[in-house]
C-alpha positions in Angstrom: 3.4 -52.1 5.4 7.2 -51.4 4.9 9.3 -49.8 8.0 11.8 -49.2 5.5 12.4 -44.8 5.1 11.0 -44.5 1.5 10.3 -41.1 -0.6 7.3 -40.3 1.6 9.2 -40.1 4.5 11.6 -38.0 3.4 9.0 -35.7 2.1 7.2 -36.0 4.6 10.1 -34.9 6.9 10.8 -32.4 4.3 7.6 -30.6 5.0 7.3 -31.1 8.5 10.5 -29.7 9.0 10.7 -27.0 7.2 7.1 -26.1 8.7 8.8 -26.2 12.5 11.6 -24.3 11.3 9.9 -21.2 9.8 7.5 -21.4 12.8 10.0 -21.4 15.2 11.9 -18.4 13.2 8.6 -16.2 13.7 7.9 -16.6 17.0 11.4 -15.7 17.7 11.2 -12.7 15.1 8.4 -11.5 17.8 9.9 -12.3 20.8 13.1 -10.4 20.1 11.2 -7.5 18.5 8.1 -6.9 19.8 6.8 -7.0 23.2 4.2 -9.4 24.8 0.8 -7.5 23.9 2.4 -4.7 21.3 1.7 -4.4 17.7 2.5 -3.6 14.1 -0.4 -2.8 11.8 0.6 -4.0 8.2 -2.8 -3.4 6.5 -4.7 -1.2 8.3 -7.8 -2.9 7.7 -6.9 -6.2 7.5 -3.6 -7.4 9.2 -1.8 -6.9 12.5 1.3 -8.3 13.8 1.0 -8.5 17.5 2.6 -10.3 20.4 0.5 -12.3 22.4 0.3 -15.8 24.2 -2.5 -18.5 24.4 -2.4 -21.0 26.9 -5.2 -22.6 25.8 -5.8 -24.6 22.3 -6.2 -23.5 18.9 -7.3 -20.3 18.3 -7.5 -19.3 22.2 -9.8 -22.0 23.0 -9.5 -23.1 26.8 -6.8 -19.3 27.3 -8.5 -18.7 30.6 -8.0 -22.1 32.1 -4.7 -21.7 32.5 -2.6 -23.8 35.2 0.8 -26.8 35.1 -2.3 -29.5 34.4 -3.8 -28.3 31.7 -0.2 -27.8 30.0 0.7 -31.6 30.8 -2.6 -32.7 29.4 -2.3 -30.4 26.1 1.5 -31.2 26.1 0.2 -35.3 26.2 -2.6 -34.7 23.6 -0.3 -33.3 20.9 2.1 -36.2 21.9 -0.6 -38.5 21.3 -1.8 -36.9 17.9 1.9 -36.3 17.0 2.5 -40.3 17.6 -1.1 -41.0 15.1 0.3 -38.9 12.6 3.4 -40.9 12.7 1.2 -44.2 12.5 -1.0 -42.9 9.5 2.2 -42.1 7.4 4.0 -45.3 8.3 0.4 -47.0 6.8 0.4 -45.0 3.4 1.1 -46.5 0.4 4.8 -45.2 -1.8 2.1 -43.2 -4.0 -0.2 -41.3 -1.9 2.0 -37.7 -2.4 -1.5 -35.4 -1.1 -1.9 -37.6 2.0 1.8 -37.8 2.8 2.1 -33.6 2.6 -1.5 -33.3 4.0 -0.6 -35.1 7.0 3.3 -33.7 7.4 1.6 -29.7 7.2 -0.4 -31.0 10.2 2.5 -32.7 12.1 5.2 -30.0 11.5 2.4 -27.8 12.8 1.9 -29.4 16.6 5.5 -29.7 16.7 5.7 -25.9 16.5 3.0 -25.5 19.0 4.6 -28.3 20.8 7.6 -26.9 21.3 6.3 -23.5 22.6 4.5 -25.4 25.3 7.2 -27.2 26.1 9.5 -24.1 26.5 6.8 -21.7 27.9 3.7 -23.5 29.0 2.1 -21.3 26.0 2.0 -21.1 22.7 3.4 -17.6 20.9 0.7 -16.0 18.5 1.1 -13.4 16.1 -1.4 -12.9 13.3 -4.2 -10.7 13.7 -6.4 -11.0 10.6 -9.5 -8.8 11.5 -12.5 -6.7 9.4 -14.6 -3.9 10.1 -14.2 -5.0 13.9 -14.4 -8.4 13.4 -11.2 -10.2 14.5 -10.1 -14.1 14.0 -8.4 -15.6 16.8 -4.3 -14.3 16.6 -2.7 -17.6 15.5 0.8 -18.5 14.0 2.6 -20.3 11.4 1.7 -23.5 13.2 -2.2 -22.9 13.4 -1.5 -22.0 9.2 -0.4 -25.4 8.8 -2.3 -27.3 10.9 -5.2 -25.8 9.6 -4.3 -25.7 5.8 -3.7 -30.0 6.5 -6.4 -30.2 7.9 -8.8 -28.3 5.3 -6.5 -30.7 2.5 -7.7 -34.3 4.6 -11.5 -33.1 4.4 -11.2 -32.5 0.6 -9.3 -35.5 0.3 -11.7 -37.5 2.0 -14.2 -36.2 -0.2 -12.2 -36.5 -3.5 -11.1 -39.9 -2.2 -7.3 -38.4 -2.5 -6.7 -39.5 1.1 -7.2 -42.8 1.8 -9.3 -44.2 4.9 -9.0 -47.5 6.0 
């Protein structure tokens, strides 16, 4: 194992960053230009913009326990997984590319999130995908990539493109 910055890590930083910054442009997008609980419908039956906060975890899990501890705690467990992350890539080998972006959508992701709690004790939300009355949880750019890493590590699990040791 090399502590020497290689490719990966600039990719990887690449990635992660880019993630934070467009997720950090959105939510301010809504701050500034929508109010808290307002929305935009973009496709009427399918896609809303709103404004909204979430306290809890992902995809409002945890919203109505709200309070200073629970932030610490959630504020501590995306340390914690943001410090793993680090670990994992630091353990790849120069050649695994899928498990090096796989794991950087996921970290630039909790930054995002990250730095919402750290700023507001919540995380901003703004996507409303729903159907016929059916709505997903309102998530953000952050969620996307957390969850778009994560779907990629269970397919590369399977498809051995991500290596576990």
């Amino acid at each position: 194992m090399s502590t020497q910055p290689t490719h990966k890590h600039l990719i990887a930083g690449i990635i992660a960053l880019a993630v934070v910054a467009l997720d950090q442009y959105t939510k301010q997008l809504i701050e500034q230009h929508l109010p808290l609980h307002h929305s935009i419908p973009i496709l009427k039956s399918c896609l809303t913009i709103l404004h909204t906060r979430n306290k809890g975890i992902a995809f409002g899990i945890f919203s109505g326990q709200a309070g200073a501890t629970q932030t610490v705690l959630l504020v501590l467990t995306s340390l914690g997984a943001i410090a793993f992350i680090f670990y994992l890539l630091r353990g790849l080998g120069a050649r695994c590319l899928y498990a090096t972006v796989t794991l950087a959508l996921i970290l630039g992701g909790a930054i995002g999130n990250l730095i919402d709690r750290i700023r507001w004790g919540e995380v901003i939300d703004f996507i409303d995908l729903h159907w016929r009355g059916y709505h997903w949880p309102a998530f953000n750019v952050a969620d996307s990539a957390i969850s778009t890493g994560m779907v990629l590590l269970i397919i590369g699990m399977f498809t051995k493109k991500f290596p576990l040791r």
